[in-house]
C-alpha positions as a Python dict, from the first residue, in 0.01 Angstrom:
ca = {
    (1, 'X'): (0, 0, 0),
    (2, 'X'): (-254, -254, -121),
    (3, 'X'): (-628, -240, 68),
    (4, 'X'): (-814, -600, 101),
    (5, 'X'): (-1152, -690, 227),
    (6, 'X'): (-1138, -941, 527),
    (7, 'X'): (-1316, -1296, 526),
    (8, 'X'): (-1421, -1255, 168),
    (9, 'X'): (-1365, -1650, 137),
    (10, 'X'): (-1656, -1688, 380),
    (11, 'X'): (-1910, -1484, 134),
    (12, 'X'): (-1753, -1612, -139),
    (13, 'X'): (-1798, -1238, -298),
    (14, 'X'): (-1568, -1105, -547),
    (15, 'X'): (-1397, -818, -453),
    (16, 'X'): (-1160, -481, -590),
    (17, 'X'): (-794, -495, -415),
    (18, 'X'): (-721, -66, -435),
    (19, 'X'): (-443, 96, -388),
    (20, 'X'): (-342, 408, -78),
    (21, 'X'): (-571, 642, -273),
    (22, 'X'): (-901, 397, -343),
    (23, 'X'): (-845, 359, -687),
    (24, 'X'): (-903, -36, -810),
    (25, 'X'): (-579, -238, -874),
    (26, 'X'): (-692, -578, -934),
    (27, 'X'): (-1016, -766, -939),
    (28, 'X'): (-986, -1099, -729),
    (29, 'X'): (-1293, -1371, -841),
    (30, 'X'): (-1368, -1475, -511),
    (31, 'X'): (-1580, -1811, -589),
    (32, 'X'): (-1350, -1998, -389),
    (33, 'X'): (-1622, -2296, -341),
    (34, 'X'): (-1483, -2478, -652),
    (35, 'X'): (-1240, -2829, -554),
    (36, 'X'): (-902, -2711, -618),
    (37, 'X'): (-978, -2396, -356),
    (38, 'X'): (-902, -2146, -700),
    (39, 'X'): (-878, -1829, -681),
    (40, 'X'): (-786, -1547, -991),
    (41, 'X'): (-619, -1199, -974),
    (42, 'X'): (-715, -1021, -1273),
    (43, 'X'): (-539, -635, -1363),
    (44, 'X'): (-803, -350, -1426),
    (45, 'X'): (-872, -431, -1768),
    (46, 'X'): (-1016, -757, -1660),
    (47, 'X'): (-679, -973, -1751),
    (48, 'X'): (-593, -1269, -1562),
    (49, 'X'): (-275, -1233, -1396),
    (50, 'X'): (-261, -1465, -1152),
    (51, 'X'): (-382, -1761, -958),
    (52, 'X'): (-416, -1883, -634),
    (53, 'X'): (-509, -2322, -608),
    (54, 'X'): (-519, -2555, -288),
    (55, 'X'): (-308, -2855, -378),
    (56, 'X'): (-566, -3143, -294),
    (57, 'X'): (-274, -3403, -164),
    (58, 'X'): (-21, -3221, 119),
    (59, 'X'): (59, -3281, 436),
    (60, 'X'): (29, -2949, 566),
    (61, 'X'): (-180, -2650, 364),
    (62, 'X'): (-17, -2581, 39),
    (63, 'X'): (-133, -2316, -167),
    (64, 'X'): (51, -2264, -556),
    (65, 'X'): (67, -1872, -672),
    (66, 'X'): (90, -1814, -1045),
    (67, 'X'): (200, -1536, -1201),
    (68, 'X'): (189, -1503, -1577),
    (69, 'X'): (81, -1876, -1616),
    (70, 'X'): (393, -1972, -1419),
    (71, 'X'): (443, -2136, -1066),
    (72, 'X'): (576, -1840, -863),
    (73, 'X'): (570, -1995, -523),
    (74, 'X'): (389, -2248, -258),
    (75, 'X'): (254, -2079, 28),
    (76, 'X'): (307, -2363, 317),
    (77, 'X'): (218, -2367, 685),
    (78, 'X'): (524, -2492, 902),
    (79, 'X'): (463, -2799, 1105),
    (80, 'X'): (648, -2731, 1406),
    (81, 'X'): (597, -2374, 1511),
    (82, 'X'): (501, -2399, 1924),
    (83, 'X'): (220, -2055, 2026),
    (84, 'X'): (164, -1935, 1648),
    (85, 'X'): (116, -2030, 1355),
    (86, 'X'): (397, -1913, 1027),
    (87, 'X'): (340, -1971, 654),
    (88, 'X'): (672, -2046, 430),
    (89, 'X'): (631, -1884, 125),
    (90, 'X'): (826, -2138, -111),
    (91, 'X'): (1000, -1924, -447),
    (92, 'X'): (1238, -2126, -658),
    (93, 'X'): (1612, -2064, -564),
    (94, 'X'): (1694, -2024, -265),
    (95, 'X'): (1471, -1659, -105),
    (96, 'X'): (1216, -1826, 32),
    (97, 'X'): (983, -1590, 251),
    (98, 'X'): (851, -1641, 596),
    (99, 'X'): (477, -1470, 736),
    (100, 'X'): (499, -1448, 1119),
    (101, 'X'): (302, -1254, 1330),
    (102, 'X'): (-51, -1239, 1446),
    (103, 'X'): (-195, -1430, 1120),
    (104, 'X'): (-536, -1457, 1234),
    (105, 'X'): (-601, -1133, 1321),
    (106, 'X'): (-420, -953, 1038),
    (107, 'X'): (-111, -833, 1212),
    (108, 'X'): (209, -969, 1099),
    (109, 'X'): (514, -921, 814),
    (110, 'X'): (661, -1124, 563),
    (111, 'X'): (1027, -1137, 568),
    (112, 'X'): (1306, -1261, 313),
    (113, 'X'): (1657, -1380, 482),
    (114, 'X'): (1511, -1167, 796),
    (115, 'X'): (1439, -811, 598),
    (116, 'X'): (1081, -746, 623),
    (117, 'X'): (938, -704, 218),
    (118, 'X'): (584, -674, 341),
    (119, 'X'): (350, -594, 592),
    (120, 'X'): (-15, -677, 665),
    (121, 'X'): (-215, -484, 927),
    (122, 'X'): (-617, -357, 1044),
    (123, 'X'): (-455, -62, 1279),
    (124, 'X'): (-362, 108, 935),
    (125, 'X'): (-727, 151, 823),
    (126, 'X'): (-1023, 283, 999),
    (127, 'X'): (-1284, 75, 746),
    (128, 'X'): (-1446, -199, 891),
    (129, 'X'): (-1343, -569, 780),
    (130, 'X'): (-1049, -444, 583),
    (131, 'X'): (-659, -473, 594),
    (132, 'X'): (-383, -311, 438),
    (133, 'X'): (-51, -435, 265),
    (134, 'X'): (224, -296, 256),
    (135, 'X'): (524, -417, -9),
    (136, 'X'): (907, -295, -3),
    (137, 'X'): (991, -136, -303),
    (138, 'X'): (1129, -404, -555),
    (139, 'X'): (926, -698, -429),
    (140, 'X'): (678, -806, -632),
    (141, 'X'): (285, -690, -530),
    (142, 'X'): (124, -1030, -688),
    (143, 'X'): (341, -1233, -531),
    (144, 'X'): (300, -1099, -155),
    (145, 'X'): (-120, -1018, -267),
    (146, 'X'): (-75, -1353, -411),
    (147, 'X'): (31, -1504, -34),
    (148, 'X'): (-186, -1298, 162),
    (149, 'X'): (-474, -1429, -10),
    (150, 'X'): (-308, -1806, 2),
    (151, 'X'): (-285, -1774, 439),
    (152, 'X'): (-680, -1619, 433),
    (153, 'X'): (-781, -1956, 213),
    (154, 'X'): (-537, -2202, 467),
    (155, 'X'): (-688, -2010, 794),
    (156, 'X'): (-1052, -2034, 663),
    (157, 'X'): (-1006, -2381, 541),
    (158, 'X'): (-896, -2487, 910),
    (159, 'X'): (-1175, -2281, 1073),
    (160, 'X'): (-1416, -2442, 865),
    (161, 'X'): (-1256, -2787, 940),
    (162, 'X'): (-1286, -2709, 1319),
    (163, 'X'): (-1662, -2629, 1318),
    (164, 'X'): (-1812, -2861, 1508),
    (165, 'X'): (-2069, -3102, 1391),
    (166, 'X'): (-1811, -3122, 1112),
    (167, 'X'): (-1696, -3499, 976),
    (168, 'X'): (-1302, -3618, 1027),
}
């Protein structure tokens, strides 16, 4: 189980992802303000190891995770989803993953060919702005941290675009 500070994109703070027992997993550089919408997972020892980046022309959100310098998946929102909202998250061959759930509020999974691989809840936790993660033995943590940071840029992106005031 991974633990993440919610709305960090809004601060713009970098932040520690820990593990069950508090101890510091990754670093994520949270200056998301730059164009491409970048952020970078770096291991303890300060290592970049991967990437999260806004593609600038999509017709829907599309966020690219990197792993290791190489394209690991495309975290996309689904046009036609009627109530809520789901991410795709794109891998090459065919095991693409799906987040469904309660994505705003940090209550949802992330299945693969309808197994769940992941899970991302605030009931787990009794620490203020904070959610957990969990991962399925076997599936990789970057790439699901990787995608749960990808739907918290997309969401905060379209809140930001809804503000009013704001320009079309």
């Amino acid at each position: 189980m991974f633990v993440i500070k919610e709305r960090f994109f809004a601060i713009g703070d970098d932040f520690d992802v820990l593990d069950e027992h508090g101890d510091k997993v990754y670093h994520v550089d949270g200056k998301v303000f730059s164009v491409r919408g970048r952020v970078v997972i770096e291991d303890a020892a300060g290592d970049e190891v991967a990437s999260v980046h806004r593609h600038l022309i999509a017709l829907r959100p599309t966020y690219e995770i990197r792993i290791g310098g190489e394209k690991a998946a495309e975290v996309r929102k689904k046009l036609f989803t009627p109530f809520r909202d789901k991410f795709t998250i794109d891998v090459p061959g065919p095991d693409d993953l799906e987040m469904k759930g309660d994505l705003l509020d940090h209550e949802y999974v992330i299945e693969q060919a309808g197994d769940e691989v992941a899970s991302v809840s605030k009931r787990w936790l009794t620490i203020r702005d904070t959610y957990a993660v969990k991962v399925a033995d076997g599936v990789d943590p970057l790439l699901i941290i990787g995608s749960v940071l990808a739907l918290d840029l997309a969401l905060d992106r379209e809140a930001t675009d809804r503000e009013p005031g704001k320009d079309d």
